[in-house]
C-alpha positions as CSV (number, residue, x, y, z in Angstrom):
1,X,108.7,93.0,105.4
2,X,105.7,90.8,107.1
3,X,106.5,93.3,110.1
4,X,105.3,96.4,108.3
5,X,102.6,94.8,106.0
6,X,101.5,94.0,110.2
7,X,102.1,97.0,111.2
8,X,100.0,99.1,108.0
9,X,97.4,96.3,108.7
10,X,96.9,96.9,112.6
11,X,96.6,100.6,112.0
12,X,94.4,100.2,108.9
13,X,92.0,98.4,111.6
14,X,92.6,100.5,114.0
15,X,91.5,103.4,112.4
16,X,88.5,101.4,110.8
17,X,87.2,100.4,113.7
18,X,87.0,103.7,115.2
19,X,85.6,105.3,112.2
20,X,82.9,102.5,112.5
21,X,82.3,103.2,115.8
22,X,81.1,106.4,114.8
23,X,78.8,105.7,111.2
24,X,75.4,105.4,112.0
25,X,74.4,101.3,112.8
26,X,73.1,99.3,110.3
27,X,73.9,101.6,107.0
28,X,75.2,100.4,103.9
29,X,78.4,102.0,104.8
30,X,78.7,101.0,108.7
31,X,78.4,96.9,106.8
32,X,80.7,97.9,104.5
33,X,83.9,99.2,106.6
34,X,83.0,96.5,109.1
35,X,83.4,93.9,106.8
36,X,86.7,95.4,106.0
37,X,87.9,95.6,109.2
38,X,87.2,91.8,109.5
39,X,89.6,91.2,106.7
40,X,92.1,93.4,107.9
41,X,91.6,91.9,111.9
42,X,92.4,88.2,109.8
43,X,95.6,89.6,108.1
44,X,96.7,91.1,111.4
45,X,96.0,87.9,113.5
46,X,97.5,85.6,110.7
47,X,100.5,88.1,110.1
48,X,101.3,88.2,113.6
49,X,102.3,84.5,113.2
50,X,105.9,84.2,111.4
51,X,106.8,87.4,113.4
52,X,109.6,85.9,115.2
53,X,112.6,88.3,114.7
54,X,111.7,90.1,118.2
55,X,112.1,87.9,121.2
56,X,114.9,85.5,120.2
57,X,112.6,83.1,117.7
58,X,110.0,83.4,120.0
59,X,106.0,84.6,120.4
60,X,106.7,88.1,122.2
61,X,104.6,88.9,125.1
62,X,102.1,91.0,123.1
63,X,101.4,87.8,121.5
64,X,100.3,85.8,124.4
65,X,102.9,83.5,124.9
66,X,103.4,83.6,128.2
67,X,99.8,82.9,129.0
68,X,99.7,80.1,131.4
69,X,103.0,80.0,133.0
């Protein structure tokens, strides 16, 4: 379940920060959907966390976890 609320999440940013990319900077709106993108960009990054099912109980490589070795 915590794979597709990550999934929906990532995509709801995705598609937030492009539309932002295109509002005009510094509107009421531009604030508003970036704000929401933050909040969606935490759930993603905290989300990503118990997401283990993948790469036999550990991080997968999208996740960093081989960083360093």
């Amino acid at each position: 379940m915590v794979i597709w609320l990550h999934l929906a999440t990532a995509t709801l940013a995705l598609g937030l920060g492009t539309a932002n990319l295109a509002l005009a900077k510094g509107t009421r709106r531009h604030r508003v959907v970036g704000w929401v993108w933050i909040v969606a960009m935490a759930f993603v990054t905290l989300s990503s966390f118990p997401i283990r099912e993948l790469n036999a109980g550990q991080f997968s490589w999208i996740h960093g976890s081989r960083c360093g070795r």
